[in-house]
C-alpha positions as CSV (number, residue, x, y, z in Angstrom):
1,X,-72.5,-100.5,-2.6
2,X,-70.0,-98.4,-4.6
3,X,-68.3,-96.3,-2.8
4,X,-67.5,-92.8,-4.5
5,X,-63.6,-91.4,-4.1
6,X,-63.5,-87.1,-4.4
7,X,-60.0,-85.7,-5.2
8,X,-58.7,-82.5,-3.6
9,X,-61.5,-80.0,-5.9
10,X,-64.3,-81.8,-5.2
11,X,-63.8,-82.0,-1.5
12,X,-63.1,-78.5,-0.8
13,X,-65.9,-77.5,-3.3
14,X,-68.1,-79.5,-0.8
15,X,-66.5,-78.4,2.7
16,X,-66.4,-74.7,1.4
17,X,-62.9,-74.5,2.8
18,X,-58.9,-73.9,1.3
19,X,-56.7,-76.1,1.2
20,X,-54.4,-75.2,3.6
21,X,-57.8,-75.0,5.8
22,X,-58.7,-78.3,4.8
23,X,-55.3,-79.9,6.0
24,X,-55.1,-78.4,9.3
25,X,-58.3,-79.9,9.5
26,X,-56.6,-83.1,9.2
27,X,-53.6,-82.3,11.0
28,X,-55.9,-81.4,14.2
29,X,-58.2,-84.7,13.5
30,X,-61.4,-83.0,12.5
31,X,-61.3,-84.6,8.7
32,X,-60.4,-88.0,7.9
33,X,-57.1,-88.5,6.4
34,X,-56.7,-89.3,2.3
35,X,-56.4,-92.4,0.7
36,X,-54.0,-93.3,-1.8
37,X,-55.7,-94.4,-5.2
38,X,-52.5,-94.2,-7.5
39,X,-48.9,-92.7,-7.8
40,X,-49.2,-88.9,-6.2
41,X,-53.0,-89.4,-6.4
42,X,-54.9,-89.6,-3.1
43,X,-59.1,-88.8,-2.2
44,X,-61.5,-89.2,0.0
45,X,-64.5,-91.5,0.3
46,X,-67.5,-89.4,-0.7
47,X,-69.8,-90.9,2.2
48,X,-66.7,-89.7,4.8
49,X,-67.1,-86.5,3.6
50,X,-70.9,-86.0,4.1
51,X,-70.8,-87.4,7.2
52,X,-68.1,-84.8,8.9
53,X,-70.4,-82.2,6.4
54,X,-73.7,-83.1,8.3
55,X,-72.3,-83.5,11.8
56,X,-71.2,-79.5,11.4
57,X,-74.3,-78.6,10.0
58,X,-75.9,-80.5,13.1
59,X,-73.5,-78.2,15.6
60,X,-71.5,-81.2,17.0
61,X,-68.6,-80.4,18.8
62,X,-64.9,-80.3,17.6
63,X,-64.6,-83.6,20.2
64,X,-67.7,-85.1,18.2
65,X,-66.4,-84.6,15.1
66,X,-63.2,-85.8,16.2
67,X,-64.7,-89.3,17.9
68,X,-66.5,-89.8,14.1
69,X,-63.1,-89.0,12.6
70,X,-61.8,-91.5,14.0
71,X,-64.5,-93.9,13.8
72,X,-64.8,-93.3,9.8
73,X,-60.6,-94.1,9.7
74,X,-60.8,-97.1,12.3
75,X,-64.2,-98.6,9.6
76,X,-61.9,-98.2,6.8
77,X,-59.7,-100.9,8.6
78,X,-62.2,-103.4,9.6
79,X,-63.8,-102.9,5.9
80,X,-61.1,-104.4,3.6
């Protein structure tokens, strides 16, 4: 399976959110943190982002979306 990365544009395009939005996001654990694919060069894995997309589309919680946070960052581990 290929796996898609989205820098910075892409993802906000998709999440309809700014980008200080999108890092308090982070900051408070409701989006997955970036990955680094270069020198000053980071994105996010396109299927991580559809996932958090659908579960607010769905009307999960802020502790749902926080449990698949973490689940999408502790699969990224166990992945390699």
């Amino acid at each position: 399976m290929a796996i898609t990365i989205l820098r910075l544009p892409s993802v906000l395009a998709k999440r309809g959110r700014s980008r200080s939005a999108h890092y308090l996001d982070i900051q408070d654990g409701l989006f997955t943190s970036p990955i680094s694919i270069g020198y000053r060069a980071v994105g996010w894995p396109e299927h991580e982002v559809d996932a958090i997309n659908s579960a607010r589309i769905a009307g999960k919680s802020e502790t749902e979306i926080r449990a698949l946070v973490s689940s999408l960052e502790k699969f990224r581990k166990t992945s390699k």
